[in-house]
ZASE-307960 format. One record per residue (C-alpha): x, y, z; chain. Coordinates in nm, 4 decimals. Example, Ala and Ser with C-alpha at 12.3 -4.5 7.8 and 13.67 -1.06 7.14 Angstrom:
BEGIN
<bati <1.2300; -0.4500; 0.7800>; 'A'>
<bati <1.3670; -0.1060; 0.7140>; 'A'>
END
This chain:
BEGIN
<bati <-0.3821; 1.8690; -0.1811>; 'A'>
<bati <-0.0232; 1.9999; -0.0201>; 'A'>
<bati <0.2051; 1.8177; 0.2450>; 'A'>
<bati <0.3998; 1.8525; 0.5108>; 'A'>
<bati <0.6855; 1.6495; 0.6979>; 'A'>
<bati <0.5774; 1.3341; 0.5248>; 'A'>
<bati <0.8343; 1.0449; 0.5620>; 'A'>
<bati <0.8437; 0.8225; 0.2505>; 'A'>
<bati <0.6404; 0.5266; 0.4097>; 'A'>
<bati <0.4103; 0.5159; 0.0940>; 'A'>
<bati <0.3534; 0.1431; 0.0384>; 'A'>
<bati <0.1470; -0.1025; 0.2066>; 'A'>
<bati <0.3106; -0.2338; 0.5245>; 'A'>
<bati <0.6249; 0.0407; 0.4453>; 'A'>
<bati <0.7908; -0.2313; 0.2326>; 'A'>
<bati <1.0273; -0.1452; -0.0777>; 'A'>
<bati <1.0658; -0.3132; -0.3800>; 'A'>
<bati <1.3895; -0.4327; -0.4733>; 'A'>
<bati <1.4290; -0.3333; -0.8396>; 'A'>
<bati <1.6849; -0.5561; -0.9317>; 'A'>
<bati <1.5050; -0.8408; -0.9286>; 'A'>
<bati <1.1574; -0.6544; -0.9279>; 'A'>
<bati <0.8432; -0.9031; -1.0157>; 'A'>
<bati <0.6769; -0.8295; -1.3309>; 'A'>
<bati <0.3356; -0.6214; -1.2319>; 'A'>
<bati <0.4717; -0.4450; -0.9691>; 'A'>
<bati <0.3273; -0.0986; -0.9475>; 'A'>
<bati <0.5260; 0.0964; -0.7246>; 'A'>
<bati <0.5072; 0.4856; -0.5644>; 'A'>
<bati <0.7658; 0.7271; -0.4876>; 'A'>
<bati <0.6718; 1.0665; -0.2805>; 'A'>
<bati <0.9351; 1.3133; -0.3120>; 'A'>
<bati <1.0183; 1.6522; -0.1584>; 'A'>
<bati <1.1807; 1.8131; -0.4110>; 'A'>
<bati <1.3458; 1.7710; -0.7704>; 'A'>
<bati <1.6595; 1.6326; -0.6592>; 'A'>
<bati <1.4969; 1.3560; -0.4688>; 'A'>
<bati <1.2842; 1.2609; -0.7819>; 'A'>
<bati <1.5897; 1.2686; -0.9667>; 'A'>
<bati <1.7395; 1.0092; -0.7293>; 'A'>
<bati <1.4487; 0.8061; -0.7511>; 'A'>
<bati <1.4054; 0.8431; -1.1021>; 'A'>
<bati <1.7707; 0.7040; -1.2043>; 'A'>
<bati <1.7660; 0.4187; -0.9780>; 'A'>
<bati <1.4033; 0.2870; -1.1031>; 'A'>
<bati <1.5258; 0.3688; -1.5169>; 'A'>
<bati <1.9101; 0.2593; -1.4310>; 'A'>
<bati <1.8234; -0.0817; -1.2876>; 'A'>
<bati <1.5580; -0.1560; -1.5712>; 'A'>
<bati <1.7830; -0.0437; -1.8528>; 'A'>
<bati <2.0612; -0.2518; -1.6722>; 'A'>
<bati <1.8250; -0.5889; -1.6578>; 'A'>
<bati <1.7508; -0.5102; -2.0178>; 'A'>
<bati <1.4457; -0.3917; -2.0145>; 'A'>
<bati <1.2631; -0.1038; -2.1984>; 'A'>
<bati <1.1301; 0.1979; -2.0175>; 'A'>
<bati <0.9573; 0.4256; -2.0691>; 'A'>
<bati <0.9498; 0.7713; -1.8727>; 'A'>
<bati <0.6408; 1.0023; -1.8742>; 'A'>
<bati <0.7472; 1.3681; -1.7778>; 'A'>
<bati <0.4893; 1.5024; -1.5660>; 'A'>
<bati <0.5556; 1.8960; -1.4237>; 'A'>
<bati <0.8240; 1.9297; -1.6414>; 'A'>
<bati <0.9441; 1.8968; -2.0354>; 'A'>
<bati <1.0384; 1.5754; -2.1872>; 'A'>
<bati <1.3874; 1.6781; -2.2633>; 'A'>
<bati <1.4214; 1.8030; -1.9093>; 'A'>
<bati <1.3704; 1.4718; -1.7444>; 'A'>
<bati <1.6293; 1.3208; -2.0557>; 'A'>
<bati <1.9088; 1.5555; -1.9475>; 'A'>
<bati <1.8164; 1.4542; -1.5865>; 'A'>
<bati <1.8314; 1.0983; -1.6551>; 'A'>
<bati <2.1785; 1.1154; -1.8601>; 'A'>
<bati <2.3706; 1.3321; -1.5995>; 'A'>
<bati <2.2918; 1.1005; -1.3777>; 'A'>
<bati <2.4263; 0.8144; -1.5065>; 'A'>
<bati <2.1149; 0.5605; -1.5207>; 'A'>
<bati <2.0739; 0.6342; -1.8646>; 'A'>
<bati <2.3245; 0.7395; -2.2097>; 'A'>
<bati <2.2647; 0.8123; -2.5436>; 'A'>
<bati <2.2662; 0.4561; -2.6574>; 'A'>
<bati <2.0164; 0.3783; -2.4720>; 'A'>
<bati <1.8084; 0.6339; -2.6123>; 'A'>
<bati <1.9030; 0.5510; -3.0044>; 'A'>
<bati <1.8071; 0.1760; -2.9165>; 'A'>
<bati <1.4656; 0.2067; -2.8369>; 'A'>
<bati <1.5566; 0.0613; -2.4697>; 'A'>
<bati <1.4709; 0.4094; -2.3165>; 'A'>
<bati <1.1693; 0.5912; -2.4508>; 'A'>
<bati <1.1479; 0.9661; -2.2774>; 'A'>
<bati <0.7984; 1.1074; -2.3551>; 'A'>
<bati <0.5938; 1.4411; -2.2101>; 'A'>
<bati <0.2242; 1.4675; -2.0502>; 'A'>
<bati <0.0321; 1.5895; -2.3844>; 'A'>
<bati <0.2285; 1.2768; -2.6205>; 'A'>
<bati <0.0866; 1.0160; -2.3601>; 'A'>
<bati <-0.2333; 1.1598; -2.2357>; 'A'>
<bati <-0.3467; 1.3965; -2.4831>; 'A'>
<bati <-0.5107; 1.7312; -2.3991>; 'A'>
<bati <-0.5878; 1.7568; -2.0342>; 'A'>
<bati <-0.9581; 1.9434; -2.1045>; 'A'>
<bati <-1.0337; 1.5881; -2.2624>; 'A'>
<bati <-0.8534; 1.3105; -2.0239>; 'A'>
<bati <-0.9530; 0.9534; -2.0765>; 'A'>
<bati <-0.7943; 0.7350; -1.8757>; 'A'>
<bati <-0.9770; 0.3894; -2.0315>; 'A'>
<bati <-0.7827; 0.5230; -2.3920>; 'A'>
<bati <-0.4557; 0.5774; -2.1790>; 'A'>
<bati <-0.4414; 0.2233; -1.9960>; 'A'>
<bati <-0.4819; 0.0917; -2.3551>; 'A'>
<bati <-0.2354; 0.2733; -2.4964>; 'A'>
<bati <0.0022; 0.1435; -2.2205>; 'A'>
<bati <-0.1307; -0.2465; -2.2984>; 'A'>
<bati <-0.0005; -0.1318; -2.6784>; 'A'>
<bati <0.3067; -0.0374; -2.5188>; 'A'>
<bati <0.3574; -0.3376; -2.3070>; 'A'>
<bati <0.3087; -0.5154; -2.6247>; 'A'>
<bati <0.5147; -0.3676; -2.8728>; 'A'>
<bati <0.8079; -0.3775; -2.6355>; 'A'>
<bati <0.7756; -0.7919; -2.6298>; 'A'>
<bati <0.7448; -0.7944; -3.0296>; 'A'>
<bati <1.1058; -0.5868; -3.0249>; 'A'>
<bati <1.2593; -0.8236; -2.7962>; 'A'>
<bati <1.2592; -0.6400; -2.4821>; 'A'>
<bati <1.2611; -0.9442; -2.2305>; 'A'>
<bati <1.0667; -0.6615; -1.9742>; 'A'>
<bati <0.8786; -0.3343; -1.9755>; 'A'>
<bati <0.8909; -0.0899; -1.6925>; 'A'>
<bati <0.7405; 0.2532; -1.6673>; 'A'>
<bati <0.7916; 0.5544; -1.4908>; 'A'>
<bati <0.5574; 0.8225; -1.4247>; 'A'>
<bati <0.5719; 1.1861; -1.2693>; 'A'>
<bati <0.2619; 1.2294; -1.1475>; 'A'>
<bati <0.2274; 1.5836; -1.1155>; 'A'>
<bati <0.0624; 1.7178; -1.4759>; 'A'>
<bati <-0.1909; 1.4375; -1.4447>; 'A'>
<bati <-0.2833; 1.4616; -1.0601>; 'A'>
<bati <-0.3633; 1.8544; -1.1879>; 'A'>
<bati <-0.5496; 1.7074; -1.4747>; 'A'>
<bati <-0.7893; 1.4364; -1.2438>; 'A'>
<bati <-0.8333; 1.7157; -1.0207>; 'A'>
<bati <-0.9519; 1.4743; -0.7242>; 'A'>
<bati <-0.8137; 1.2445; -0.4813>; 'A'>
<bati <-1.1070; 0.9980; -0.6129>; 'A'>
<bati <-1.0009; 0.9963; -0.9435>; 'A'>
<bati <-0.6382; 0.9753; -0.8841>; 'A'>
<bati <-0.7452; 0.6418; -0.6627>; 'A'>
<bati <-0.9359; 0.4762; -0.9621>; 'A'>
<bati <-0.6520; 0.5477; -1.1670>; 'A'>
<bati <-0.3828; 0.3678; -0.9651>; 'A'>
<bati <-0.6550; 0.0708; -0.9480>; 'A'>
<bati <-0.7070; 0.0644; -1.3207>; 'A'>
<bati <-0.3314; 0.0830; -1.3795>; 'A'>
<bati <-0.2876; -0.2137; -1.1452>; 'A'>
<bati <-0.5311; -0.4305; -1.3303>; 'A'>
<bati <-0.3968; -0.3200; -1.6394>; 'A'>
<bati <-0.0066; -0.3806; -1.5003>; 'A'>
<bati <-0.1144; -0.7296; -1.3802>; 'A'>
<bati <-0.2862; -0.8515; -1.7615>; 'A'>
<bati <0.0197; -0.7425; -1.9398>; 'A'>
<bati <0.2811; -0.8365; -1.7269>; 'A'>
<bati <0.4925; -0.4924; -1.6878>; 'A'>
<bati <0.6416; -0.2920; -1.3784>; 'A'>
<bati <0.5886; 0.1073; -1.3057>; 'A'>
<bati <0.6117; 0.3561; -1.0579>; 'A'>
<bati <0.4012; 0.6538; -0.9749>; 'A'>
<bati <0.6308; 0.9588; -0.8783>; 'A'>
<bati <0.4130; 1.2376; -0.6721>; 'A'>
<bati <0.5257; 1.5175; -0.5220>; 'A'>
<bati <0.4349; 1.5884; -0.1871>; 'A'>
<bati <0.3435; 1.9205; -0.2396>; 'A'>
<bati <0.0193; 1.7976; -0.4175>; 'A'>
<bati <-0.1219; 1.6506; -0.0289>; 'A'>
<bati <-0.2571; 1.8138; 0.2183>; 'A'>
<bati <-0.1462; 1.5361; 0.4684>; 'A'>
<bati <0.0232; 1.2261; 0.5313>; 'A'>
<bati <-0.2988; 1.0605; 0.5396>; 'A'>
<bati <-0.4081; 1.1561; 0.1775>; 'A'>
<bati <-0.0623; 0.9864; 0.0462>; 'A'>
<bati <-0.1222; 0.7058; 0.2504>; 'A'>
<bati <-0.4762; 0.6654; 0.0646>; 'A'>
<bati <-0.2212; 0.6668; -0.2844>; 'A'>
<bati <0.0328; 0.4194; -0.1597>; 'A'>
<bati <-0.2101; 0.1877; -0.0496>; 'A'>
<bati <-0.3051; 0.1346; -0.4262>; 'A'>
<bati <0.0404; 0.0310; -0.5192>; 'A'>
<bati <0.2663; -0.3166; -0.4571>; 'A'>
<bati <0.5201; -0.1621; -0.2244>; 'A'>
<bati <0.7376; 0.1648; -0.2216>; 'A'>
<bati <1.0147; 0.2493; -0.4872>; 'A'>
<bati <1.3578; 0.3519; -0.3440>; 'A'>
<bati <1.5805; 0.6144; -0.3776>; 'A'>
<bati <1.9594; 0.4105; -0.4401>; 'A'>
<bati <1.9981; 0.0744; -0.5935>; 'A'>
<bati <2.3096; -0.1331; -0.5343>; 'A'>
<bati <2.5483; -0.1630; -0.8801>; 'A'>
<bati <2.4735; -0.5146; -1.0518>; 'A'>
<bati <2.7175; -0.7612; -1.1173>; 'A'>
<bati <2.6302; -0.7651; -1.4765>; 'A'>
<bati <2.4506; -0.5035; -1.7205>; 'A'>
<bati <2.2732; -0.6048; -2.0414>; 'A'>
<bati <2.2014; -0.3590; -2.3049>; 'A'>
<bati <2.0161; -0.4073; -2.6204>; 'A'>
<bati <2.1805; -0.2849; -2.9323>; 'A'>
<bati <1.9415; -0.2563; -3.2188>; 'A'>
<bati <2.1633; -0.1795; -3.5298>; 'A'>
<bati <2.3158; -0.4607; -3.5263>; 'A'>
<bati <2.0688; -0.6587; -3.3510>; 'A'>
<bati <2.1995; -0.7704; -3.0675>; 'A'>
<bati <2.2877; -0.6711; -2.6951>; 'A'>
<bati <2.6001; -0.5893; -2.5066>; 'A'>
<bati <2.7080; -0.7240; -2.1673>; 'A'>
<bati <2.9785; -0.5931; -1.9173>; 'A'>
<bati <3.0546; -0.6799; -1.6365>; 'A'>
<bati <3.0357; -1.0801; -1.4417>; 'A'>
<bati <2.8741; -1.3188; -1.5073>; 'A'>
<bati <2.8380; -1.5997; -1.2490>; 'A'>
<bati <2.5163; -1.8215; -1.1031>; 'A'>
<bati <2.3983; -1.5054; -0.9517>; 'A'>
<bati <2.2778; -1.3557; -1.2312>; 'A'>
<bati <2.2432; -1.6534; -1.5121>; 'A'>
<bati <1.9014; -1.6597; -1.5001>; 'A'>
<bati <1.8821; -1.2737; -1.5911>; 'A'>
<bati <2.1494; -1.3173; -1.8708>; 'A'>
<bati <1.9498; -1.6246; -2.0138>; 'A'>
<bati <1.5784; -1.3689; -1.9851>; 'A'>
<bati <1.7205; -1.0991; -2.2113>; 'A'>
<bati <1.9107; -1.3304; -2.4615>; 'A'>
<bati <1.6338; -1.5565; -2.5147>; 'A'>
<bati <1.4008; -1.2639; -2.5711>; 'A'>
<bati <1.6569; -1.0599; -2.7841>; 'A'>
<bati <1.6589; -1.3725; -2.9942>; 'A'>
<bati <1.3187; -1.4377; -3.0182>; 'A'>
<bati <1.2827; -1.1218; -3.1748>; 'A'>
<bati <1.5405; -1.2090; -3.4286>; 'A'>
<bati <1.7365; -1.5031; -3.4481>; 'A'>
<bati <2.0700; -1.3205; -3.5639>; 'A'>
<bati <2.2119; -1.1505; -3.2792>; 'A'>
<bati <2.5678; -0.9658; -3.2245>; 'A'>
<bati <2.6690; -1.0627; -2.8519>; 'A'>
<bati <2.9069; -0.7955; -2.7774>; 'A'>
<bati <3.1036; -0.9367; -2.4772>; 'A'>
<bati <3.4231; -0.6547; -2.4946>; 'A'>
<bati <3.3230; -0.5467; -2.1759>; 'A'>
<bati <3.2435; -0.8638; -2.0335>; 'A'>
<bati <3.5300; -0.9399; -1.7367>; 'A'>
<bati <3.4071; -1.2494; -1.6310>; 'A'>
<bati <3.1731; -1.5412; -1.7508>; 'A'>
<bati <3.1133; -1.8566; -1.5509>; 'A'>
<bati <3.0845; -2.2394; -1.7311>; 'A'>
<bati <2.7057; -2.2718; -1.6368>; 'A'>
<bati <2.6667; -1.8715; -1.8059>; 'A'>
<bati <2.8457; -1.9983; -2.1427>; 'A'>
<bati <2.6438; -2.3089; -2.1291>; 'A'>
<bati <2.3307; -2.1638; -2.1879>; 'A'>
<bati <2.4628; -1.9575; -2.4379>; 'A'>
<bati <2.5529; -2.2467; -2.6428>; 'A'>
<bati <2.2271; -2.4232; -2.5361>; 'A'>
<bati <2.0544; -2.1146; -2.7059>; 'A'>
<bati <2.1986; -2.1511; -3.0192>; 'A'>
<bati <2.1418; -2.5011; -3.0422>; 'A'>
<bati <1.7350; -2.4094; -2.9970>; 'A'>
<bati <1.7924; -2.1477; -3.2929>; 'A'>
<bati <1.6242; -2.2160; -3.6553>; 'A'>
<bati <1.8894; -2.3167; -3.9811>; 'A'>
<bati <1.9239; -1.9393; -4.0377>; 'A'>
<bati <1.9725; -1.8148; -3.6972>; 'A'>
<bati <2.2959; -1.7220; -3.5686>; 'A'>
<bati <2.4997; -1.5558; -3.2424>; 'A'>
<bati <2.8075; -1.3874; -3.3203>; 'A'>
<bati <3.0368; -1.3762; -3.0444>; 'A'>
<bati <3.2065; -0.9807; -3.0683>; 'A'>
<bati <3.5042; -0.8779; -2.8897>; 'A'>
<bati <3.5937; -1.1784; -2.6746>; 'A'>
<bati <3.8814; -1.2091; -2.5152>; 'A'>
<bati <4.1880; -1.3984; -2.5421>; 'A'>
<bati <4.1343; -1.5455; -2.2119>; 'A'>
<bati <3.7317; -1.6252; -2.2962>; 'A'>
<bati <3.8420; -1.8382; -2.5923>; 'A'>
<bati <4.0958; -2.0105; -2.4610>; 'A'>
<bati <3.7921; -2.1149; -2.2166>; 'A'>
<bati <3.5742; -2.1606; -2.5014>; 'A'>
<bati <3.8354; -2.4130; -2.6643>; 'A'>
<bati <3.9230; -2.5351; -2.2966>; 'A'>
<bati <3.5751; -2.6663; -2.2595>; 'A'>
<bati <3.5164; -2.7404; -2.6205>; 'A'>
<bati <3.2194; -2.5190; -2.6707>; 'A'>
<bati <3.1363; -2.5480; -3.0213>; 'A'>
<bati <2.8297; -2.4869; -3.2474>; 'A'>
<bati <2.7850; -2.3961; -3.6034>; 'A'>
<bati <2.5586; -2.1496; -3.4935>; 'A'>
<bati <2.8138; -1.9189; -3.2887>; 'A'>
<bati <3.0693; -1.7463; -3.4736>; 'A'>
<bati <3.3615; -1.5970; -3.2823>; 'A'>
<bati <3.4322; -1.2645; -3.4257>; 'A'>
<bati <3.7944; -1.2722; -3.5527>; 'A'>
END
């Protein structure tokens, strides 16, 4: 299969997802020319999950695990935290799939249901994976099978409740139509460049907790209130680390107080590196619960 002059159409009706507020089970492709556009594409799909809070995890197809790492921290989407956290999990073709002489794609989708589920019980409020598809287009060895893959992945995506996208290279068609056959089995297109969010969440596991910088307003509430509810419904003692944090609306702190009012006797929210200004708010609005404790 090799291509030529294909523009990046690739998804039913040529619409792209928006991956900032992308729907959980969408399953999304990316054809790309050459490294550097996969690398583009690549850091805006990882940088926008790691920034909702999500886990992801990256399958290195065509190239080694540690090369797609070094991509993915150079570029910004992704640092070393995030890799010592759990919240991005880097992995090559033979740790996911196995030996390619003995491919079963029934054992793989199940290993990405584990996935899917493991990621809830460690209080990831999303899961999102990325794939470069070029070891294991090699590995089907057929347009056909490539097809039933993408459908079982769907199904599989749609159960479970987590996002992906399929990264091919174009090199691997022989014509637009052939990639049209593979975008047609996805949601919608992934793209290139993501606009910077007002707000970033980022789980910390040791302490438990997560870190936030950046605003928060009404835009984004409802994303803040996703990843702290599932951070503490993984554990109910959780470090909020807010340093970073420039600006927090009434309704935002609200439901942060609201949260730890829902928390059992033992749980707790400590409230790390708040500013002068956010507790003079705090004591402003008279924001108080037993529960939070405002790191001294």
């Amino acid at each position: 299969m090799s291509a030529k002059g294909f523009a990046n159409s690739g998804g039913p009706e040529d619409r792209v997802a928006d991956l900032n507020s992308l729907a959980p089970g969408s399953h999304l492709c990316f054809f790309f020319a050459d490294e550097a556009e996969l690398n583009r594409a690549a850091a805006a799909f990882v940088g926008s999950g790691l920034d909702e809070g999500d886990q992801v995890l990256y399958l290195a197809g065509g190239r080694s695990a540690s090369g797609a790492r070094s991509s993915l921290t150079e570029s910004g989407a992704a640092t070393d935290d995030h890799l010592s956290s759990g919240q991005l999990v880097v992995r090559g073709f033979s740790e996911v799939y196995g030996s390619a002489d003995s491919l079963d794609i029934a054992e793989i989708a199940g290993s990405l249901r584990a996935a899917a589920g493991q990621s809830r019980d460690d209080g990831f409020p999303g899961f999102r994976v990325a794939a470069e598809m070029e070891d294991l287009v090699q590995a089907l060895g057929s347009l056909e099978l490539v097809r039933l893959w993408e459908r079982m992945c769907s199904r599989v995506q749609q159960e479970e409740g987590f996002s992906s996208v399929c990264q091919y290279s174009q090199s691997h068609f022989d014509d637009p139509a052939q990639m049209n056959l593979i975008a047609v089995e996805h949601t919608a297109r992934a793209p290139a460049w993501v606009p910077q969010p007002l707000a970033r969440f980022h789980a910390i596991k040791k302490p438990w907790g997560l870190r936030v910088a950046g605003e928060l307003d009404a835009s984004n509430r409802a994303a803040f209130g996703r990843v702290l509810r599932a951070r503490l419904d993984a554990h109910p003692r959780l470090r909020l680390d807010v340093r970073d944090m420039s600006f927090i609306d009434m309704g935002s702190l609200a439901d942060l107080y609201e949260s730890a009012a829902r928390l059992p006797w033992h749980g707790r929210i400590v409230l790390a590196g708040a500013s002068a200004q956010l507790r003079q708010v705090i004591e402003i609005a008279e924001f108080r619960h037993p529960q939070v404790v405002i790191e001294p």
